[in-house]
BATI-887894 format. One record per residue (C-alpha): residue in three letters; x, y, z. Coordinates in steps of 0.02 Angstrom, whole numbers, plus 50000, padded with zeros to 5 digits. Layout:
N
res,x,y,z
ala,X,Y,Z
...
This chain:
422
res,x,y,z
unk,50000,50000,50000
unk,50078,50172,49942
unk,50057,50329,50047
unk,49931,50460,49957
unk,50006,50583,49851
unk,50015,50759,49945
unk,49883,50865,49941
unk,49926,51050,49841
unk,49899,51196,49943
unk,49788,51243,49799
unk,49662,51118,49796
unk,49565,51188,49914
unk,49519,51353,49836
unk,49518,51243,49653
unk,49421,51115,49702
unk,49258,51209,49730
unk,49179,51380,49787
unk,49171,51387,49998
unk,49021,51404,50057
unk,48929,51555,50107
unk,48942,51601,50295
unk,48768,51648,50328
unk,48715,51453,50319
unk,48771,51330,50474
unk,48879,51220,50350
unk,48960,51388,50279
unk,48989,51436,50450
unk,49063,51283,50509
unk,49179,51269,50328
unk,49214,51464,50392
unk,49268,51424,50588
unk,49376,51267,50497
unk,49462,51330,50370
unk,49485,51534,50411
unk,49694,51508,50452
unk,49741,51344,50343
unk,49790,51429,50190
unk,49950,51392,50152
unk,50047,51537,50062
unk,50174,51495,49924
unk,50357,51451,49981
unk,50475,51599,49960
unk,50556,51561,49777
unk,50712,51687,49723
unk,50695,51710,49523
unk,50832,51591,49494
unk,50747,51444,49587
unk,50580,51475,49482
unk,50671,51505,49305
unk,50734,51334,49343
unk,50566,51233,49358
unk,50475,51169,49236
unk,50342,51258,49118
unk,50192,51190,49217
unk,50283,51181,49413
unk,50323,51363,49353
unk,50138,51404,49311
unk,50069,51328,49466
unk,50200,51415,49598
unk,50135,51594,49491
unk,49946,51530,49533
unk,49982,51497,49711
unk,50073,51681,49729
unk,49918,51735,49668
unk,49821,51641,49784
unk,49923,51705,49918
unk,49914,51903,49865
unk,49719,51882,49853
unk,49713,51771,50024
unk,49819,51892,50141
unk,49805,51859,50320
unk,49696,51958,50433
unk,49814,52091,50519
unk,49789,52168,50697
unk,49786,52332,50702
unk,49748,52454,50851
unk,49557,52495,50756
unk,49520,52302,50749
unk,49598,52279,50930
unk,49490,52400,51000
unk,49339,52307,50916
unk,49389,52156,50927
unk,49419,52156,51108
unk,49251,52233,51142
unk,49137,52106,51053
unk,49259,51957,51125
unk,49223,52044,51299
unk,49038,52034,51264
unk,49021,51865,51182
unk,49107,51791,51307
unk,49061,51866,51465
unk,48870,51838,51426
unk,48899,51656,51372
unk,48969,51625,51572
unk,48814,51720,51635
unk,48690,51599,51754
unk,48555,51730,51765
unk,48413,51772,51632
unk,48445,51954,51622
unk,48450,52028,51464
unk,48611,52004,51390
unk,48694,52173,51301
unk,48739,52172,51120
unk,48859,52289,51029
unk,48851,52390,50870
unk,48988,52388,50767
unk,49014,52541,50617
unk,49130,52593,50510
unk,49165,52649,50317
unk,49133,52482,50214
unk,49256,52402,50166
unk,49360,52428,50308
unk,49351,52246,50376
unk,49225,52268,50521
unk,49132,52092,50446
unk,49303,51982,50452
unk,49353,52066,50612
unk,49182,52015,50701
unk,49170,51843,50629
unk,49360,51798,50655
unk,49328,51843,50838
unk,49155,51753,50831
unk,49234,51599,50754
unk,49366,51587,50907
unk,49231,51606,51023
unk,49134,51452,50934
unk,49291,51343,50923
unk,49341,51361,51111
unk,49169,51362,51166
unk,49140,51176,51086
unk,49298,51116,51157
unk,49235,51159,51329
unk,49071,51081,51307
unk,49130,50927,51218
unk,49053,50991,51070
unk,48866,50938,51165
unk,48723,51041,51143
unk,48663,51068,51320
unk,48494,51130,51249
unk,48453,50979,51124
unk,48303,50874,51127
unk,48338,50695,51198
unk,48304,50564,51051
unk,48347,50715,50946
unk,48493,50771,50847
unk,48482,50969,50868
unk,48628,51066,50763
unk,48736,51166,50898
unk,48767,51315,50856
unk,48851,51431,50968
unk,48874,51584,50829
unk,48746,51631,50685
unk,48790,51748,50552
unk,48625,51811,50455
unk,48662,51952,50322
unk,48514,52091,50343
unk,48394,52068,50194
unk,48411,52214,50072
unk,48237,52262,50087
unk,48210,52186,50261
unk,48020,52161,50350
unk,48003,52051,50510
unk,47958,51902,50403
unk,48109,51918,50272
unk,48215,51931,50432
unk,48146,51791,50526
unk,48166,51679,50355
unk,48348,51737,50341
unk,48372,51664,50532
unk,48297,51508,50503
unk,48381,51504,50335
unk,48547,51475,50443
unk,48491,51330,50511
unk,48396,51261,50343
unk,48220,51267,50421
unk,48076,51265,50356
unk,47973,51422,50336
unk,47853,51412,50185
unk,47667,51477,50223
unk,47710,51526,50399
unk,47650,51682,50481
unk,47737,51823,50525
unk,47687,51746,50729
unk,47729,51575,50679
unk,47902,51616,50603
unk,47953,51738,50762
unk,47920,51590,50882
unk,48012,51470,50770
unk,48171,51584,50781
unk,48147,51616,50983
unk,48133,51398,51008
unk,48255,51393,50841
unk,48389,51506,50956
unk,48365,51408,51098
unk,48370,51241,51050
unk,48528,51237,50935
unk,48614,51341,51086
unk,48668,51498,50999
unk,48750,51598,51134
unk,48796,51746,50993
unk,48659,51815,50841
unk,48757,51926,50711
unk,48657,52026,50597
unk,48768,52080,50466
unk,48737,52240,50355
unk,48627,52323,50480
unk,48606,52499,50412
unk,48506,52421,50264
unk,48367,52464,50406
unk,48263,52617,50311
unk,48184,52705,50484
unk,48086,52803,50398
unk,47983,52637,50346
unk,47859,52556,50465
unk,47920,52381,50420
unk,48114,52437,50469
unk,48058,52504,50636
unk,47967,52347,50662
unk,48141,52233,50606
unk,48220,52334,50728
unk,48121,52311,50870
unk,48091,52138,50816
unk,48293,52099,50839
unk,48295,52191,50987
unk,48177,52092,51072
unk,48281,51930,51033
unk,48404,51988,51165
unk,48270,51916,51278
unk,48325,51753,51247
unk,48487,51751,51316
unk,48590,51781,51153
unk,48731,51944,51130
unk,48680,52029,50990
unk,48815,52076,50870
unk,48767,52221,50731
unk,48872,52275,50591
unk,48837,52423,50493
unk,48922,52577,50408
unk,48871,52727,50473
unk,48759,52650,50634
unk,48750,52840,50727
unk,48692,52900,50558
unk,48585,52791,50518
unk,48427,52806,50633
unk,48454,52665,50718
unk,48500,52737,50879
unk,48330,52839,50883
unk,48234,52819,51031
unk,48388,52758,51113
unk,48487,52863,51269
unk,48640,52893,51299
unk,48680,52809,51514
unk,48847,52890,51542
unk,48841,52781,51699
unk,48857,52638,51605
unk,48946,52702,51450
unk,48805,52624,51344
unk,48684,52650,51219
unk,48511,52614,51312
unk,48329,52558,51204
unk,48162,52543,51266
unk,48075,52374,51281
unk,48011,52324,51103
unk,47829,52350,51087
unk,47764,52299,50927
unk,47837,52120,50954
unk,47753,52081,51146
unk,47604,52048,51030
unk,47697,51883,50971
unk,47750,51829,51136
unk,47936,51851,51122
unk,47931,51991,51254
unk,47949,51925,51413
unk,48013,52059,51518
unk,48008,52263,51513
unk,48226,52268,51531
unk,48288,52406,51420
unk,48425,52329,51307
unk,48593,52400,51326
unk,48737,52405,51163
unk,48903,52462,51156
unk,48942,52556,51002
unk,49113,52544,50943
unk,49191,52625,50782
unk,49321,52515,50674
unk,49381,52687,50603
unk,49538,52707,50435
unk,49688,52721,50466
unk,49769,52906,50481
unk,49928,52995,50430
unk,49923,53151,50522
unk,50000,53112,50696
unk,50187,52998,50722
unk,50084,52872,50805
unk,49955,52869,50647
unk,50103,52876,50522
unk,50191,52712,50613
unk,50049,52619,50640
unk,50013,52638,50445
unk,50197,52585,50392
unk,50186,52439,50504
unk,50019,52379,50432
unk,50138,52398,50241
unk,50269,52304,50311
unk,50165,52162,50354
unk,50077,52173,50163
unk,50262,52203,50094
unk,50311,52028,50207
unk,50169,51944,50115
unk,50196,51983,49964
unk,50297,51839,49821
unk,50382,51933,49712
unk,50542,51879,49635
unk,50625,52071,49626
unk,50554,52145,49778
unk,50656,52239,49926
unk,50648,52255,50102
unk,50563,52462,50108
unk,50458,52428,49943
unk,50288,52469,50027
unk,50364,52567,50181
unk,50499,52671,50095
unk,50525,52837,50009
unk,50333,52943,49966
unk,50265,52748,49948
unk,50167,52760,50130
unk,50111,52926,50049
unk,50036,52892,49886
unk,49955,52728,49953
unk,49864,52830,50085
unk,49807,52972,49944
unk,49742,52798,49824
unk,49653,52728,49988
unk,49606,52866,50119
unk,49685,52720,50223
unk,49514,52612,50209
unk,49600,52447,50246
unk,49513,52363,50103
unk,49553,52504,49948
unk,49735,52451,50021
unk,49724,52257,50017
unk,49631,52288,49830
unk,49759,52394,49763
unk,49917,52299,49834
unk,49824,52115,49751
unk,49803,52171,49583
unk,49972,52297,49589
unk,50039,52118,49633
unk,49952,52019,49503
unk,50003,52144,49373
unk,50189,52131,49434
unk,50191,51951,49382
unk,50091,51975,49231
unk,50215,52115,49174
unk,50366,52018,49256
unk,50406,52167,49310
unk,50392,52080,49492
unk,50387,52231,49614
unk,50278,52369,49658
unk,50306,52562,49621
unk,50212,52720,49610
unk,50229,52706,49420
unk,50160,52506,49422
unk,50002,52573,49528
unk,49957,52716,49423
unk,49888,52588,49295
unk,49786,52498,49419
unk,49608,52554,49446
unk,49521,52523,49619
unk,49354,52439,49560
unk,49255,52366,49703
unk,49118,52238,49677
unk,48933,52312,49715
unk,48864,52116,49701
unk,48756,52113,49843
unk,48818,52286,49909
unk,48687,52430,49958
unk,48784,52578,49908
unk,48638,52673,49983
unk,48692,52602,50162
unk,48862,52646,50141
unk,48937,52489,50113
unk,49045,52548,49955
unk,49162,52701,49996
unk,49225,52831,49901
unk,49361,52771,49796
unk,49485,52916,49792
unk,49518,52992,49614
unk,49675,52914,49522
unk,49722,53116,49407
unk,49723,53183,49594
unk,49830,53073,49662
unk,49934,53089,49516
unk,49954,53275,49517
unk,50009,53293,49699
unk,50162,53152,49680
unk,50307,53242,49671
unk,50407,53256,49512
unk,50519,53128,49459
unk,50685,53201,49402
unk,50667,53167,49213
unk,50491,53256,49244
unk,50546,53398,49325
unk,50555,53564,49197
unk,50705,53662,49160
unk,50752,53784,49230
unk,50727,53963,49169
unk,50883,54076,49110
unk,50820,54222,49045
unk,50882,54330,49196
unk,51049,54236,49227
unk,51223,54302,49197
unk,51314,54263,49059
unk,51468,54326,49116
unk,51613,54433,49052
unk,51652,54322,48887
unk,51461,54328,48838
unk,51466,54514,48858
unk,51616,54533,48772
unk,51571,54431,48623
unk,51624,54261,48693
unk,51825,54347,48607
């Protein structure tokens, strides 16, 4: 019996599209695979050149795999958040009483990672929190097999009502929910929470909420009132204090926390079982900035970690950190952490393309930021402005074959000019 061939790093990302998160096999795949990527070995241009034709196309498809699969950085923004919605996940999962558990609201631009900051926090809480109950379900039926599911991840309907949010709950799960009513399908999610032991509800894409619309206030008090059944409520969103979603809400500078009144329009289905105002943190997973030392060096060190990542045969320790660099990618990104990751991949791809194989300010002027509005609500605020490539371009300083002569009209010639150059 011969061992098994080994597995390429590639085949996972080859052999099929990952499923989506927002499903309880996605999420699983998710909590799994989210750190087993394996990037491609370090290869100097001399050690590729002498591979063959196809190893040589398959090590260029894995440093593209690895440009476009960079791992998730920590930086002082996502520390501050991610610490705050660990805190709260946590904690709440140890509590013994029924009290109302508090949630916490999570904004930012879009695209600046606040989804993969949540969810790779959420994740760590699921994985720990299995190991520590022996992966059991303390809540399932006996004589039934009940999915555990310490984390769901729902993504907020686009045009969300109570029902359409209920269905994309149960969805999760993979429960039924054809020809229910809007009464039936709340109490499905309330025993659908409690039986599969989710200890943590994220509602993705929050600010979708219109509050100007009846059905939106309604959504909103209709997640609200889930916090009654001893779950911390995670909600992402882009501009959350903008959005309306705080109205009605007060500020407790006792606490430090955003306070709401019980949700009324849901007691009607029976999911309100006490009058406990429901308390969120709001937290801000802001851009990065280049207008203090601390700002400045907290930017370089995020470049230095892309610039470590990066597989390029002719690139140099300083590419991304040196020189204006650190400059010009903050003027292409208004440091939104995922213009940055965008520009750096396809910069990257069109190194190797070019086999040019490093980065300049030259290489990135032909690369466009164009972000993908599939299944983005630009009217939430989930696509940001994508700075303008002609400014960016004018402020660079000149290069010195660009820079204009100089003018000589009022120099000195000298004695010899005046004299005739005799």
């Amino acid at each position: 019996m011969t061992d098994a061939a080994p597995t390429h790093p590639l085949a996972g990302i080859l052999g099929g599209k990952p499923p989506r998160r927002d499903t309880y096999e996605g999420w699983q795949y998710y909590c799994r695979s989210r750190r087993s990527f394996v990037p491609a070995p370090r290869l100097s241009l001399e050690q590729w050149q002498a591979m063959s034709d196809r190893d040589k196309a398959l090590h260029n498809l894995h440093r593209t795999a690895t440009h476009v699969n960079m791992p998730l950085q920590e930086t002082p923004m996502a520390k501050r958040v991610a610490s705050l919605v660990d805190r709260r996940i946590r904690g709440n999962a140890m509590r013994l009483t029924s009290a109302t558990w508090p949630g916490v609201m999570v904004f930012g631009l879009g695209y600046q990672g606040k989804t993969e900051t949540v969810c790779d926090i959420a994740a760590e809480f699921e994985v720990t929190f299995r190991e520590a109950g022996d992966q059991i379900n303390p809540h399932a039926m006996p004589g039934t097999r009940a999915l555990h599911a310490p984390v769901v991840y729902v993504q907020t309907p686009v045009t969300a009502t109570p029902k359409s949010t209920c269905q994309a709950i149960l969805d999760f799960f993979g429960a039924h929910t054809k020809g229910l009513t809007l009464p039936q399908l709340v109490q499905q999610v309330a025993a659908s929470l409690d039986d599969h032991g989710v200890r943590a509800l994220i509602l993705d894409d929050i600010t979708r909420l219109r509050m100007h619309r009846a059905d939106d206030q309604d959504v909103l008090d209709l997640i609200r009132a889930f916090m009654s059944m001893n779950v911390t409520l995670v909600l992402i969103g882009a501009d959350i204090p903008g959005s309306g979603l705080l109205r009605k809400a007060r500020w407790d500078s006792r606490a430090r926390q955003w306070v709401f009144p019980p949700s009324a329009s849901t007691r009607v289905h029976g999911l309100e079982v006490t009058q406990t105002e429901r308390r969120f943190d709001l937290v801000e997973l802001g851009t990065f900035e280049y207008t203090t030392p601390e700002g400045i060096e907290v930017f370089r060190d995020h470049l230095a970690g892309l610039e470590d990542g990066l597989r390029l045969f002719n690139a140099w320790p300083g590419m991304l950190t040196g020189g204006t660099m650190p400059e010009y990618l903050m003027r292409r990104t208004n440091g939104v952490i995922g213009l940055l990751a965008r520009l750096i991949e396809d910069g990257a791809m069109e190194a190797i393309a070019s086999e040019k194989e490093f980065l300049d300010e030259e290489l990135l002027d032909t690369i466009t930021i164009s972000l993908d509005a599939l299944g983005r609500d630009p009217g939430a605020g989930e696509i940001p402005i994508v700075p303008d490539l002609s400014s960016s371009q004018e402020k660079k300083p000149p290069t010195r074959r660009q820079k204009r002569p100089r003018n000589t009209v009022f120099d000195d010639a000298g004695p010899r000019a005046a004299a005739g150059g005799a």
